[in-house]
Structure formats: structure tokens, C-alpha cells
Backbone as CSV, one residue per row, in Angstrom:
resi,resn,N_x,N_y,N_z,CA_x,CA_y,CA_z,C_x,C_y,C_z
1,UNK,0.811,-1.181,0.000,0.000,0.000,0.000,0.867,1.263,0.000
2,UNK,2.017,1.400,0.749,2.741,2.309,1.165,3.887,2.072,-0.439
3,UNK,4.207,1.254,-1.006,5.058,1.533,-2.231,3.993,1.804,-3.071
4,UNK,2.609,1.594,-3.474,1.713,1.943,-4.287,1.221,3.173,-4.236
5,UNK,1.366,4.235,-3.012,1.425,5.570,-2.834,2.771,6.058,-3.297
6,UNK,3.856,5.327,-2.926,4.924,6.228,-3.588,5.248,6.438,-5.062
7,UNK,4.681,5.271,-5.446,4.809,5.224,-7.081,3.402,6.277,-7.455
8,UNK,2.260,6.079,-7.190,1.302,7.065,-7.600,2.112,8.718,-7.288
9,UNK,3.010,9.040,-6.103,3.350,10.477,-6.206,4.492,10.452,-6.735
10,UNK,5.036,9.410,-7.549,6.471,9.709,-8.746,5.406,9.990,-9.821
11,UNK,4.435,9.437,-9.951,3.835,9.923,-11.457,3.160,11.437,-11.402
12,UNK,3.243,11.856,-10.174,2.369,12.994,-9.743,3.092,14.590,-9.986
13,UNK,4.621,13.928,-9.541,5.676,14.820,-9.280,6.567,14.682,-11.041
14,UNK,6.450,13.609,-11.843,6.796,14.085,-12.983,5.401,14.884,-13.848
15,UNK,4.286,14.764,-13.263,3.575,15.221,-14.472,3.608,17.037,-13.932
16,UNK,3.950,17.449,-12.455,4.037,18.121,-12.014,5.322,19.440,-12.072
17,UNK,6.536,18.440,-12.952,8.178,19.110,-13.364,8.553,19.110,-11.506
18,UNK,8.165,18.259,-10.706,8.698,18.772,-9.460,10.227,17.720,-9.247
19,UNK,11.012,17.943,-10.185,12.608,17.590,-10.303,12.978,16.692,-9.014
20,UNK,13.183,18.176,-7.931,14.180,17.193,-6.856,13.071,15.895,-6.294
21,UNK,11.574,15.944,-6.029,11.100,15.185,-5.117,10.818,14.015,-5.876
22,UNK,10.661,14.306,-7.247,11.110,12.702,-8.607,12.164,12.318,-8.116
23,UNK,13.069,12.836,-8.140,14.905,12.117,-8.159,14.980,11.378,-6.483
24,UNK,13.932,11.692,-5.527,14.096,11.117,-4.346,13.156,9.927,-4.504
25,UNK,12.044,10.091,-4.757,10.971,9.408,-5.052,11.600,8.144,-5.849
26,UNK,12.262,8.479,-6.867,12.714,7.083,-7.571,13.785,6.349,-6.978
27,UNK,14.820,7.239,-6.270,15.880,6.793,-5.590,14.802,5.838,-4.459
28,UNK,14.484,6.309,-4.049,13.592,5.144,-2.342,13.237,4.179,-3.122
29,UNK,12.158,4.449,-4.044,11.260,3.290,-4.680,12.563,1.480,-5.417
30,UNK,13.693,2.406,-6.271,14.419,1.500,-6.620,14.941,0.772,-5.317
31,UNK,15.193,1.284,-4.290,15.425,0.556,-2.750,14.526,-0.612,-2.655
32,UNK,13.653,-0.145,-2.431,12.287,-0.966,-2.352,12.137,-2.046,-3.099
33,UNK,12.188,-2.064,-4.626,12.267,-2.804,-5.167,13.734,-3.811,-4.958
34,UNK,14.976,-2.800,-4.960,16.072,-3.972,-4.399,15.693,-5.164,-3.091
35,UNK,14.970,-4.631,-3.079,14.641,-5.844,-1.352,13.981,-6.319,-1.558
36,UNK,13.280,-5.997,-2.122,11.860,-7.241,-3.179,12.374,-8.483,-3.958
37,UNK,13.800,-7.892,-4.494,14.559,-8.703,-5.448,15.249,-9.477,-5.087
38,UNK,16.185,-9.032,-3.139,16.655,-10.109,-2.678,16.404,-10.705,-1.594
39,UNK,14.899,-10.231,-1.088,13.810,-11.331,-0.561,13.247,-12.649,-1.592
40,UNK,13.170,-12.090,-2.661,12.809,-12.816,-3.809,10.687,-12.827,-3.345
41,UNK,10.336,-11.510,-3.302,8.967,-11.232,-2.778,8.997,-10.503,-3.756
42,UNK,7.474,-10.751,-4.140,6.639,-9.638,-5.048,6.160,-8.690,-4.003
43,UNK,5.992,-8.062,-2.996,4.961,-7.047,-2.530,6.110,-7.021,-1.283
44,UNK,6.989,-6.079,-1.159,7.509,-5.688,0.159,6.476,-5.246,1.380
45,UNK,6.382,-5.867,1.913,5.251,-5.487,3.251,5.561,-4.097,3.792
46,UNK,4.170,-3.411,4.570,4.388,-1.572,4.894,5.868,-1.687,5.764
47,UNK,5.329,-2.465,7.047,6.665,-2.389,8.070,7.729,-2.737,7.323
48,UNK,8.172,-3.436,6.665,9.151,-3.441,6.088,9.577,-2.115,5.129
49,UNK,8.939,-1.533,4.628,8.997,-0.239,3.774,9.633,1.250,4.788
50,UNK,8.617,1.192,6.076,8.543,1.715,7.035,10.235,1.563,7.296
51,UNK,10.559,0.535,7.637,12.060,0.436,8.381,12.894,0.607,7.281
52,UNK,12.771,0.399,6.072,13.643,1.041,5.459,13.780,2.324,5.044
53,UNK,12.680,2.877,4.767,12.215,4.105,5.273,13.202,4.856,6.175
54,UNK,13.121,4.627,7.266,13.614,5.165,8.748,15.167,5.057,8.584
55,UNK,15.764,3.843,8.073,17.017,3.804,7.636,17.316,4.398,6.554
56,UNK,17.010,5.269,5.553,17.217,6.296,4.449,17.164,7.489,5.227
57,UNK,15.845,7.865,5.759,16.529,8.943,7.063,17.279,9.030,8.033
58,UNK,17.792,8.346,8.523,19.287,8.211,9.120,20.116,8.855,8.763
59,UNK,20.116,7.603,7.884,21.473,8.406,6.685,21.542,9.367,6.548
60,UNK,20.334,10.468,5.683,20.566,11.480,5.238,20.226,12.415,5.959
61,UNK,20.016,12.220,7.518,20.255,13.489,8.345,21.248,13.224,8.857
62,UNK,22.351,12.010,9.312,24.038,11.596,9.520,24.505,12.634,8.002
63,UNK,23.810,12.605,6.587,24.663,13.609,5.753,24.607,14.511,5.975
64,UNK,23.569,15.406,6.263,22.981,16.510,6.496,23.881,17.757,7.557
65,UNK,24.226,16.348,9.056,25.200,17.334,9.566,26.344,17.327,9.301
66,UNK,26.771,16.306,8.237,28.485,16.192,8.131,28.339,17.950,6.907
67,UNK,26.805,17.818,6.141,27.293,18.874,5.089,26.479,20.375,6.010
68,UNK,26.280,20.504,7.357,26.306,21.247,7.532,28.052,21.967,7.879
69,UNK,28.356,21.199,8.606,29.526,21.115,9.022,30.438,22.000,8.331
70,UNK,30.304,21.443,6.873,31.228,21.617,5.556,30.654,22.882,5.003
71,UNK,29.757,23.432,5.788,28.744,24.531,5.408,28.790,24.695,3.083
72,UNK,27.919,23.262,3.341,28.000,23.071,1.828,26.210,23.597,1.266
73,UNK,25.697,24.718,1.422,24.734,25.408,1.567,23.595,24.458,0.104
74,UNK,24.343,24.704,-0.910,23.342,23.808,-2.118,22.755,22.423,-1.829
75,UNK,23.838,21.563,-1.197,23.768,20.055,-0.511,22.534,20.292,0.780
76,UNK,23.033,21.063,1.288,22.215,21.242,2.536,20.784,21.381,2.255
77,UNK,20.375,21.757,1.227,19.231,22.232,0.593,18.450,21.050,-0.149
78,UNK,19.194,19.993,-0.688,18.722,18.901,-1.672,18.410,17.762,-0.180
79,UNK,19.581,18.064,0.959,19.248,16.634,1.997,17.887,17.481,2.569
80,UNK,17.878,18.250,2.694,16.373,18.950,3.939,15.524,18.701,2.793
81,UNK,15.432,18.795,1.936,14.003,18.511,0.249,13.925,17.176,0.747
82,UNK,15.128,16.396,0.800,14.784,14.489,1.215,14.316,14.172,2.070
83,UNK,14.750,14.980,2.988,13.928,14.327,4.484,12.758,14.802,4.780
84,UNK,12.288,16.097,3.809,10.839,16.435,3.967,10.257,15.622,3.360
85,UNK,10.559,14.994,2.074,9.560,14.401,0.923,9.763,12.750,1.242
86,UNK,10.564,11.995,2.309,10.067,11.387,2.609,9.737,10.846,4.281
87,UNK,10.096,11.836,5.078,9.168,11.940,6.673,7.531,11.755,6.025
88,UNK,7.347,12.474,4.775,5.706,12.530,4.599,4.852,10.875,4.638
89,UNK,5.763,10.062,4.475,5.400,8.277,4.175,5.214,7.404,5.582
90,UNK,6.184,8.213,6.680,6.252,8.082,7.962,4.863,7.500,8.218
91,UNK,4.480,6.880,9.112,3.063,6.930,9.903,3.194,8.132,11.199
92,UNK,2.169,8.060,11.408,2.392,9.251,12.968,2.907,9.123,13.938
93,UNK,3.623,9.971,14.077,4.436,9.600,15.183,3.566,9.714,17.003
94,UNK,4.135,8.813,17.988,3.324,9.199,19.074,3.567,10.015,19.833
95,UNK,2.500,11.038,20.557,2.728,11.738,21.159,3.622,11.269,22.500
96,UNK,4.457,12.599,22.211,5.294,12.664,23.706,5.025,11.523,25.229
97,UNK,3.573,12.285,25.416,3.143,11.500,26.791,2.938,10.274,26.646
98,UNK,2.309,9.724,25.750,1.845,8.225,25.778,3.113,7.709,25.308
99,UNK,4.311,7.665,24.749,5.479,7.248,24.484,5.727,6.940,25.478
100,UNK,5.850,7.932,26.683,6.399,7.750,28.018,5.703,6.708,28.370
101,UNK,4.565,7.072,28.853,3.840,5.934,29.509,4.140,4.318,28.783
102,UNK,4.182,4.292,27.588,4.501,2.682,27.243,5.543,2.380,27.566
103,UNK,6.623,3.325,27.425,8.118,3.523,27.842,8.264,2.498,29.437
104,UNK,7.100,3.687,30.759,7.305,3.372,31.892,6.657,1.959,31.885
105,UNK,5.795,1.724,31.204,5.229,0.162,30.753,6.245,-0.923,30.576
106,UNK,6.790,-0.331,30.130,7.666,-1.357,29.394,8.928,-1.940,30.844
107,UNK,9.346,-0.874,31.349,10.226,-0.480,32.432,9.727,-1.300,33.615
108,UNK,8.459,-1.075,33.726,8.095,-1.982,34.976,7.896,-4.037,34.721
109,UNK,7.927,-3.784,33.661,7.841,-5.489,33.292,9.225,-5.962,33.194
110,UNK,10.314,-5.407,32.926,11.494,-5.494,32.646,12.097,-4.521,34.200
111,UNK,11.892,-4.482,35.553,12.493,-4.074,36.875,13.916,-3.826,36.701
112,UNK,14.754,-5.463,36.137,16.118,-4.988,36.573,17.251,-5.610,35.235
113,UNK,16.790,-4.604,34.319,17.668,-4.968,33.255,19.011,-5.090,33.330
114,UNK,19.843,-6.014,32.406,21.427,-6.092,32.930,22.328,-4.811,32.379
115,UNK,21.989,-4.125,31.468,22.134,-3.096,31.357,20.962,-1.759,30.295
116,UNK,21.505,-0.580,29.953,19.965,0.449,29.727,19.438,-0.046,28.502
117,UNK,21.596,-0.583,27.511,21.200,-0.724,26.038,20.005,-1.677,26.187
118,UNK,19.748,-2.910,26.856,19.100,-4.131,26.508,17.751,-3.516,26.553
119,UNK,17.360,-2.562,27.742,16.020,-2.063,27.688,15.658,-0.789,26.833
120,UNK,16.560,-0.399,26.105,16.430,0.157,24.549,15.819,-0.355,23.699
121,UNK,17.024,-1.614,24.099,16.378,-2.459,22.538,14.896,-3.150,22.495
122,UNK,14.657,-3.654,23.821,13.344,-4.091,24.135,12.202,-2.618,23.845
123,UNK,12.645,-1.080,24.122,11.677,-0.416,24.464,11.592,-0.321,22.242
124,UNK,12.432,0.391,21.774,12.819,0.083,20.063,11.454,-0.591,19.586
125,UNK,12.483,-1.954,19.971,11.682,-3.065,19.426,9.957,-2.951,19.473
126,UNK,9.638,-2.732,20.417,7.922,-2.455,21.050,7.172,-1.618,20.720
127,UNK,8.091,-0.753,20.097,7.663,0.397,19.815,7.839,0.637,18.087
128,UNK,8.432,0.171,17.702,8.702,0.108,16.478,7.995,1.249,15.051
129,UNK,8.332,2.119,14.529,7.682,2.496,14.020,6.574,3.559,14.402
130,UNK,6.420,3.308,15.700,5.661,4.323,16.027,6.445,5.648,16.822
131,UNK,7.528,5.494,17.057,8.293,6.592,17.757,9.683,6.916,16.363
132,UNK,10.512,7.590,16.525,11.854,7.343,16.180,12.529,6.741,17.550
133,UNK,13.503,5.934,17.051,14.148,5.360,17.736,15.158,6.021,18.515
134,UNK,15.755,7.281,18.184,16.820,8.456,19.158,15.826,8.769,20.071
135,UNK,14.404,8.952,20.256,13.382,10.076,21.242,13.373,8.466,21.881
136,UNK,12.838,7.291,21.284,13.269,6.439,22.549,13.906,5.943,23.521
137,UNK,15.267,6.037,22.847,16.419,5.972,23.649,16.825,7.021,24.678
138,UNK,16.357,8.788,23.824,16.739,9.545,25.115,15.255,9.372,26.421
139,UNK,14.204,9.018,26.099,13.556,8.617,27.382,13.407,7.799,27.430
140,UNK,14.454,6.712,27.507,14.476,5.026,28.894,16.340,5.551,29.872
141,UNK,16.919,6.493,29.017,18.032,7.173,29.273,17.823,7.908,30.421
142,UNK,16.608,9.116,30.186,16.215,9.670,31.255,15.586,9.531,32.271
143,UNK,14.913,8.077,32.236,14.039,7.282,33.384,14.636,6.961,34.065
144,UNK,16.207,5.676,33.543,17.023,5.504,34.341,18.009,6.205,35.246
145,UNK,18.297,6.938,34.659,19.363,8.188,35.386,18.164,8.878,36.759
């Protein structure tokens, strides 16, 4: 469903001349399809789209500050176009408070973890998709401390 929206707004954005958000649009989609190709699956599932998704934004906000850095002003301009045009595919993210609360959910079933990473990865994992994974980590970070 979620690659069948992205391909409907590559046809949207060429009939539209909208250049940079085509050249992103096809860049993700050929992703997509690479994992289709070495799953050996016809239909990449959403969560799966989703997490790769999330791992293309990584990246290109890890580029974003190396080319702020480099104060490379044109670059800087094409990565912020990427991460707007595809945050939009995101599902919603959860609010602040109820994050917490599943967070402290999570915390009380898990009392005495052997260390914070493991209850990261458990809080991550649980959460998947519905948070970014840095806002999770800094609150099970700040619970514990």
C-alpha cells in the first residue's frame, strides 16, 4: 500500500516538473524494489517499507550534519528537500506523553535490566515504528538516570 502511494506520487511529481522530489521518489522506490529482489517477494510489506524508510533517514540526516559542518549550503538544501519528501510516508508519530507511559510500561515489566542498552532495545523493538528510535532511547536514558 505504502510503495503503491509512492509510485502514484512519482507519477504525480513528474507530471508536475517537481525535479528534486522525482529524483528522491525514484531513488527510495528503486530501494524498495532492491529488497523485493533479494527477498525474492513480489509485494515488500508496509513495516518493512517503514524500516527502510527510517534507515534512508538516518542516513541522510548523519549527511545533512556532516554537510552542515562543511557549510556546503546547495547540498544542505537537496538533503532537507529528502527528508521532507520522505518523513511525509512516515506513519504518525506518538505523542510525547503516551510514548512515556509505554516507555514506563515497558520499564516496569522489565524491573532490573542487565544493562539500559538491553532495555532500549526491548523499548525500540515495542515500539517500532511508532516513535523514532533516538526520542526512545533519550527517554528510557532519562528514566534511568
Amino acid at each position: 500500500m505504502l510503495k503503491a502511494k509512492i509510485q502514484e506520487n512519482i507519477k504525480q511529481a513528474m507530471k508536475s516538473g517537481e525535479k528534486n522530489k522525482l529524483e528522491v521518489l525514484r531513488f527510495f522506490f528503486a530501494q524498495i524494489k532492491d529488497k523485493e529482489i533479494e527477498g525474492k517477494i513480489t509485494e515488500l510489506p508496509d513495516i518493512e517499507v517503514v524500516k527502510l524508510l527510517n534507515s534512508q533517514l538516518k542516513r541522510t540526516k548523519d549527511a545533512l550534519n556532516t554537510l552542515k559542518e562543511q557549510n556546503r549550503q546547495e547540498d544542505i538544501k537537496k538533503a532537507e528537500l529528502e527528508i521532507k519528501a520522505l518523513s511525509s510516508y512516515l506513519p504518525e508519530q506518538m505523542p510525547e506523553e503516551e510514548l512515556e507511559r509505554k516507555i514506563n510500561e515497558i520499564i516496569k515489566q522489565n524491573p532490573n535490566p542487565k544493562n539500559p542498552g538491553m532495555l532500549i532495545g526491548i523499548c525500540v523493538k515495542a515500539l517500532s515504528g511508532k516513535a523514532d528510535n533516538q526520542r526512545i532511547a533519550e527517554i528510557v536514558k532519562k528514566k534511568l538516570i
